[in-house]
C-alpha positions as a printed NumPy array, in Angstrom:
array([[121.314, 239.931, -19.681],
       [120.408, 243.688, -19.184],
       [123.827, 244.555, -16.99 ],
       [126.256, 242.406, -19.642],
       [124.618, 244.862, -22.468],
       [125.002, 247.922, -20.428],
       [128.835, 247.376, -19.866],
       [129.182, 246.454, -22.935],
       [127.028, 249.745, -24.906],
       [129.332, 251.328, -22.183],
       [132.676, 250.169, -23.914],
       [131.906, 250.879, -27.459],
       [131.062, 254.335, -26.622],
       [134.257, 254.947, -24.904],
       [136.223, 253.444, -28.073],
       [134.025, 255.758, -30.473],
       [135.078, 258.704, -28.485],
       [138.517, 257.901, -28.117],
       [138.918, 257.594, -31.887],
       [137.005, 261.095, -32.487],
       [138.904, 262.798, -30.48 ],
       [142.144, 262.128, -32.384],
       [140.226, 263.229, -34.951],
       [139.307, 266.624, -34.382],
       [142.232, 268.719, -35.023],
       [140.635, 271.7  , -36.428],
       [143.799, 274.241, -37.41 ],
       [143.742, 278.086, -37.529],
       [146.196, 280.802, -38.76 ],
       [147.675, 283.075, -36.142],
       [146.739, 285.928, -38.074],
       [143.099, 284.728, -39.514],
       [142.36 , 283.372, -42.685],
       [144.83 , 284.986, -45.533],
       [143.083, 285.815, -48.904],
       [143.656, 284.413, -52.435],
       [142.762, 287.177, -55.101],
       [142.585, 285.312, -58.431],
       [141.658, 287.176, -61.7  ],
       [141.027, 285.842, -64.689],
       [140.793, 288.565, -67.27 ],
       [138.636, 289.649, -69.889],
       [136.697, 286.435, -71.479],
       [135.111, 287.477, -74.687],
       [132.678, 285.082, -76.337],
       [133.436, 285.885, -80.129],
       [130.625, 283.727, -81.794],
       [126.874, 285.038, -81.288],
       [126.054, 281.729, -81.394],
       [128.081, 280.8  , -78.239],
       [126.003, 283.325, -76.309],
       [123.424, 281.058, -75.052],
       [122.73 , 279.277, -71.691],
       [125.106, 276.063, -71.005],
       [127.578, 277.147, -72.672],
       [130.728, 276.889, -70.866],
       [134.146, 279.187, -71.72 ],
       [137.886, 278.214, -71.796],
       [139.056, 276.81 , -68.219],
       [141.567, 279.003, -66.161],
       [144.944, 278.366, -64.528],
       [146.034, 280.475, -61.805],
       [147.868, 280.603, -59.035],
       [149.028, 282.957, -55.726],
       [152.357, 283.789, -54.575],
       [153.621, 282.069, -51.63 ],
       [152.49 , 283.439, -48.008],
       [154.194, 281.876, -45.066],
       [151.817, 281.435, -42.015],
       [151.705, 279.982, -38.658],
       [149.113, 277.325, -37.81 ],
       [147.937, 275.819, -34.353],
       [145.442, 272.708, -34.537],
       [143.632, 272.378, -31.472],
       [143.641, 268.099, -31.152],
       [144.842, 265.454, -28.723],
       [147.36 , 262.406, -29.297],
       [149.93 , 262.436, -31.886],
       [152.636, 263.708, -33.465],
       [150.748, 263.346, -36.624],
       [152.126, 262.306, -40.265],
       [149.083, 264.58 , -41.661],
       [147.512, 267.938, -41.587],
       [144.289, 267.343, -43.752],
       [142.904, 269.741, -46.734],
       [139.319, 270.652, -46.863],
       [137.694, 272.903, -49.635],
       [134.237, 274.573, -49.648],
       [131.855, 277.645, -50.592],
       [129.119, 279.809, -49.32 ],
       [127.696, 280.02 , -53.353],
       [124.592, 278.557, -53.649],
       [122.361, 276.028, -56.317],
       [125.417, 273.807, -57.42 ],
       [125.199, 272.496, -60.752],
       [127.357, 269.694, -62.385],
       [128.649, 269.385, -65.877],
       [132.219, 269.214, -67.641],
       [133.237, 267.554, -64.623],
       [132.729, 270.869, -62.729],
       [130.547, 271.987, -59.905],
       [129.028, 275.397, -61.491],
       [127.664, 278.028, -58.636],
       [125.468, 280.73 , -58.744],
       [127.046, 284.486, -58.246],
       [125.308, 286.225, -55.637],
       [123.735, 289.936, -57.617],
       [124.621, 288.118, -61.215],
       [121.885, 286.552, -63.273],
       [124.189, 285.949, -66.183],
       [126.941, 283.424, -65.103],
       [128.374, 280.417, -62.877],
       [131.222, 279.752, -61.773],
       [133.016, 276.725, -61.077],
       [136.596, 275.969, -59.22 ],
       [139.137, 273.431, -58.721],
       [141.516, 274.005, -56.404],
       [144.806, 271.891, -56.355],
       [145.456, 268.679, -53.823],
       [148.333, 266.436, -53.275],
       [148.401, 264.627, -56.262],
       [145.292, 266.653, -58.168],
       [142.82 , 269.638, -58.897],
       [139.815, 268.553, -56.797],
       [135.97 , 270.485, -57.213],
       [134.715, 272.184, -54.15 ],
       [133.678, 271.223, -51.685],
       [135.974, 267.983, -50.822],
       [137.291, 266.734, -48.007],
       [139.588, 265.792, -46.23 ],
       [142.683, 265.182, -48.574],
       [146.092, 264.779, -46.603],
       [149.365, 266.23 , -47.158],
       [151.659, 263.431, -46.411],
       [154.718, 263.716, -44.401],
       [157.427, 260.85 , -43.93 ],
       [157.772, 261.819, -39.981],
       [155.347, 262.327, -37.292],
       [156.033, 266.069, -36.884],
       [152.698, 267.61 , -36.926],
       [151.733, 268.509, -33.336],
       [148.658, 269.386, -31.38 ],
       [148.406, 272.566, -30.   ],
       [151.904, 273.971, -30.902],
       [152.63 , 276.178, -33.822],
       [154.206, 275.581, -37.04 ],
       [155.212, 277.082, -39.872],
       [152.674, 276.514, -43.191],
       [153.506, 277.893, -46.945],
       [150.076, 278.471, -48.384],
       [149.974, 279.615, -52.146],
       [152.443, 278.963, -54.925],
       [152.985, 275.822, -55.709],
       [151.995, 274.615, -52.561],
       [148.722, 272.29 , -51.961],
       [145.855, 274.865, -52.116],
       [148.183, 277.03 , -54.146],
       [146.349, 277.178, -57.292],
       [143.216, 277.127, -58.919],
       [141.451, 276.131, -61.915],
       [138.245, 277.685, -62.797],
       [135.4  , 277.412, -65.291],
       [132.64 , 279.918, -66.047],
       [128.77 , 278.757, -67.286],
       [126.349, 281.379, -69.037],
       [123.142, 280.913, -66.976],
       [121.448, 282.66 , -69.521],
       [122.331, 284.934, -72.698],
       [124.105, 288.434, -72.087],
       [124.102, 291.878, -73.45 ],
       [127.476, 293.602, -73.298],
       [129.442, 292.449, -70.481],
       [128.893, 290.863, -67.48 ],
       [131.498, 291.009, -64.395],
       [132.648, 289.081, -61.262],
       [133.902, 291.566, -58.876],
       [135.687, 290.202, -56.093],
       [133.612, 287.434, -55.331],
       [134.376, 284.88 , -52.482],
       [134.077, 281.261, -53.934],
       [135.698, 279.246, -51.958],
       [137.688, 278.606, -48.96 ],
       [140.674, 276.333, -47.837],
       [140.322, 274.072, -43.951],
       [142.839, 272.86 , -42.107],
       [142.67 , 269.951, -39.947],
       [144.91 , 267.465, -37.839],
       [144.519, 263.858, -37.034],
       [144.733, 260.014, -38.203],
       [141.492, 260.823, -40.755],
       [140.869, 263.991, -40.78 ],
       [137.727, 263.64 , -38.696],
       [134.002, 264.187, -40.377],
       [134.044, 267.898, -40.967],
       [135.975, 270.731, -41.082],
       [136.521, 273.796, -38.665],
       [134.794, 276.885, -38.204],
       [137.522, 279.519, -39.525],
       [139.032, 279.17 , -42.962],
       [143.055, 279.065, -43.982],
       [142.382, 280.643, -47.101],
       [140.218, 282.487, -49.136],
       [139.671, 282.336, -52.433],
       [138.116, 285.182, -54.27 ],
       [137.677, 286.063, -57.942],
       [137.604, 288.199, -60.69 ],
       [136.537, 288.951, -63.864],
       [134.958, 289.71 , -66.883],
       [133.104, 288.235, -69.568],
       [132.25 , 290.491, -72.388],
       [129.67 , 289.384, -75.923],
       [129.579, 291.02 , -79.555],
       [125.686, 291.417, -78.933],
       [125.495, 295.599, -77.238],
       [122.89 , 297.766, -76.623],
       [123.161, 301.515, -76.068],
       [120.131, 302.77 , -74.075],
       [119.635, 306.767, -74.715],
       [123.146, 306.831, -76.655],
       [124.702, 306.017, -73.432],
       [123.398, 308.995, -71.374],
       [121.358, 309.799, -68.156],
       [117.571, 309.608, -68.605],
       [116.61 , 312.677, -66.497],
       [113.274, 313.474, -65.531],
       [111.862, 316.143, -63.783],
       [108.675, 315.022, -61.816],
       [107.956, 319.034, -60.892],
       [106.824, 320.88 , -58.007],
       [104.777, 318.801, -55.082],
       [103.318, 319.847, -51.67 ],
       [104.482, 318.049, -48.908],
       [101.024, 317.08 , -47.426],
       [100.081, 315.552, -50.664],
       [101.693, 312.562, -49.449],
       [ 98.511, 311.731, -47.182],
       [ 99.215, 307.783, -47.742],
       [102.074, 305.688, -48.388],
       [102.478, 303.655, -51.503],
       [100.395, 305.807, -53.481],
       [100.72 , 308.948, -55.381],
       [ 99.292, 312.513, -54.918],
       [ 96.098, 313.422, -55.7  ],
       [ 95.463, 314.535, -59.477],
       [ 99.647, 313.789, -59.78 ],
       [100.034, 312.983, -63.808],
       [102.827, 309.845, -64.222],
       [105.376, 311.858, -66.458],
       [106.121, 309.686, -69.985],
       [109.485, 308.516, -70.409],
       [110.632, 307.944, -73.763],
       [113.623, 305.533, -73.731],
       [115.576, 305.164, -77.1  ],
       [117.593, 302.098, -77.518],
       [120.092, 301.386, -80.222],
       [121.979, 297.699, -80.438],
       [124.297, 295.53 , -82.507],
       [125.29 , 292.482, -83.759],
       [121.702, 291.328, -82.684],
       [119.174, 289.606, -84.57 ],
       [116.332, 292.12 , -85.3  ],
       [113.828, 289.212, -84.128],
       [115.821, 289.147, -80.676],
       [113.632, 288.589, -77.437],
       [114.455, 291.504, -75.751],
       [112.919, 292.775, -72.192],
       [114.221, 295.743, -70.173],
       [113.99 , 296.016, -66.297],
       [115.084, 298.073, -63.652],
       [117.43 , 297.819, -60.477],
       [118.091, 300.136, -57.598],
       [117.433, 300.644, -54.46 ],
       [114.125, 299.668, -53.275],
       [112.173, 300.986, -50.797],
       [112.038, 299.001, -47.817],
       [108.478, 299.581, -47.005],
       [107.464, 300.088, -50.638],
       [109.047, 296.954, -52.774],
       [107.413, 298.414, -56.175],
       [109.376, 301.912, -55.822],
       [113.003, 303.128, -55.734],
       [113.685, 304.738, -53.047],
       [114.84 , 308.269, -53.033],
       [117.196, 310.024, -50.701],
       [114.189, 312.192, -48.668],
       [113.728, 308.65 , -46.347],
       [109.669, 309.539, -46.702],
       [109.627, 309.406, -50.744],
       [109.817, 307.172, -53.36 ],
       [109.388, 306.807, -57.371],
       [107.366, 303.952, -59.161],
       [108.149, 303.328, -62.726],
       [105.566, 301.576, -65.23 ],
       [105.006, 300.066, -68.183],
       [102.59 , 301.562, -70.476],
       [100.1  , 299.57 , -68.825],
       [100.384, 300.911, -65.553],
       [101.997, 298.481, -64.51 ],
       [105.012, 298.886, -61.69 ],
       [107.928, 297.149, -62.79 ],
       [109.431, 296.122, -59.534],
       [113.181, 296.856, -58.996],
       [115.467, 294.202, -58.989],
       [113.385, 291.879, -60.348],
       [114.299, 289.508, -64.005],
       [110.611, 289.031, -63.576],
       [109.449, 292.274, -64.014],
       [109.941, 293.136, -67.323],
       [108.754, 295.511, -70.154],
       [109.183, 293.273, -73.774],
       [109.944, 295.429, -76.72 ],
       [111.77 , 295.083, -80.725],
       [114.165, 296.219, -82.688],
       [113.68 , 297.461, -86.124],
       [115.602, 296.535, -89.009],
       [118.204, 299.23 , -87.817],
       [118.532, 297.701, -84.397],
       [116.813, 300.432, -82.752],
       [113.394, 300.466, -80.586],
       [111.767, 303.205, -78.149],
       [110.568, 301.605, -74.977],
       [107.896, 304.309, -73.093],
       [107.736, 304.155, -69.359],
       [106.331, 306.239, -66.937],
       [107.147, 307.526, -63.097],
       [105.792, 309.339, -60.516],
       [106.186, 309.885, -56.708],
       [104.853, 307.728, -53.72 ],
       [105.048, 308.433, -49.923],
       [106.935, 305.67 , -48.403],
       [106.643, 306.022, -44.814],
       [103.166, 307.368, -44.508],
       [104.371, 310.879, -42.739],
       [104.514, 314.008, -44.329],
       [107.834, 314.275, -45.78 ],
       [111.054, 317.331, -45.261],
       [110.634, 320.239, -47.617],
       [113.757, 320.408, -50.44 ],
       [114.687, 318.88 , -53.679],
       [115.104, 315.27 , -53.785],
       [116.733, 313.053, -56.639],
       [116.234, 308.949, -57.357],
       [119.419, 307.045, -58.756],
       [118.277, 303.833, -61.368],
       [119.646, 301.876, -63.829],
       [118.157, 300.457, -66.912],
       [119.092, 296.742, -67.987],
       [118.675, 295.079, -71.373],
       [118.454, 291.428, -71.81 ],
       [118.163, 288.727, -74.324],
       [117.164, 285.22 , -74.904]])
């Protein structure tokens, strides 16, 4: 009984592997993956009312021009009728509604992003997998070049895409040239059970979506401020700020429109953050840094929607947010005599 189950564990296994292999026709360009620049414009969101969390804007058409390519699948058997599609995306916390697959944008707390990109016979939400693009004759072969038209009206040609508010915006917010998806090529009878390492196509995007609801910090000006003269052995430990140093006070005026004077509104900070110090902003002397607080004391940590100073507006739209800064060692050693400056920005937002 144990040697007739052996032979036959033996033969099913050689069947399953048989079949796989026919399978695994993953396909690459000659000349690496081509790109797909889509953009779709300036999407302004008219109604205040619109400008809250779910709501989703107008879906997009567009479409490339037409690249001609070479493509080698690396398989065994055939000819082949099919070469097989696959879609699919690096973005992260996928989301489904309006028969889309919304993503998050990597640096943008404001908006999602969903795409379609177009099959055989449809538009089809990443990822997917695999879809074939029929041929009447067995002319696909393994391991020998051929000529592929991706773009146009080609399959993989266009796309549609839909954009999600994540959460209410002030101003504008924009998608610069992010990658959301990429195209797979594979050969076989099925189309095997995944696609290949290295893309046909990617797909990146562009765009803006722009709200009525604007706020003007400081009448649209720097906020300079001069933290004065310092000895360089003051800096004795890092993280914390020179003995008898006085934070300077930063008064912030803030003028907006088209925004209820009962608004929820916070302001934070982003920049680049120390690597050793997360609460300060690192400046360009490598061995200094800058915290800014609340009027609390409290750091507001860059980069962070969590870390957040609340404030009103008045029945004019206008408020005055007070923060305060001063300098912190970074790197614990005793830092290079000279000026040094600290780039930040200043974010409003709303819910």
């Amino acid at each position: 009984m144990n040697r007739v189950f052996f032979i036959f564990l033996a033969a099913a296994l050689f069947i399953c592997m048989k079949a796989a292999s026919a399978a695994d026709g993953y396909c690459s360009l000659a000349g690496g993956p081509t790109a797909a620049s889509y953009d779709i414009g300036n999407m302004n969101i008219s109604n205040p009312g619109d400008n809250v969390p779910g709501t989703t804007l107008p879906e997009q058409n567009v479409s490339s021009g037409v690249q001609n390519a070479s493509i080698t699948c690396a398989c065994t058997g055939g000819p082949y009728r099919y070469i097989w599609l696959w879609g699919d995306t690096s973005l992260t916390n996928p989301q489904s509604a309006n028969g889309y697959i919304y993503y998050d944008i990597p640096g943008n707390d404001y908006i999602q992003v969903g795409v379609k990109v177009s099959t055989l016979n449809d538009y089809v939400s990443i990822p997917f997998g695999p879809i074939h693009n029929y041929s009447n004759s067995k002319k696909y072969k393994c391991n020998t070049a051929f000529g592929l038209s991706l773009g146009g009206g080609n399959t993989g040609g266009s796309v549609r895409v839909s954009v999600r508010l994540k959460k209410s915006l002030v101003g504008q917010s924009v998608i610069n040239n992010v990658l959301v998806a990429s195209t797979y090529w594979s050969m076989g009878d099925t189309g095997g059970a995944n696609h290949g390492p290295e893309s046909t196509t990617n797909i990146y995007l562009n765009g803006i979506v722009t709200v009525p609801q604007n706020c003007v910090i400081n009448t649209g000006t720097q906020v300079v401020v001069d933290l004065g003269s310092l000895y360089a052995t003051d800096f004795k430990v890092a993280g914390q700020k020179p003995d008898n140093y006085t934070s300077k006070k930063i008064n912030i005026p803030i003028e907006c429109n088209d925004m209820s004077a009962t608004a929820n509104l916070t302001m934070r900070i982003e920049g680049n953050a120390s690597a050793n110090i997360p609460n300060a902003i690192q400046s360009d002397n490598e061995d200094v840094g800058v915290v800014v607080t609340n009027e609390d004391n409290v750091p507001l940590i860059p980069n962070n929607s969590s870390s957040v100073v609340p404030f009103k507006l008045d029945e004019s739209y206008r408020s005055n947010v007070t923060l305060y800064a001063y300098p912190v060692g970074t790197t614990g050693n005793i830092p290079k005599e000279g000026l040094f400056t600290t780039l930040a920005y200043l974010r409003v937002d709303f819910s």
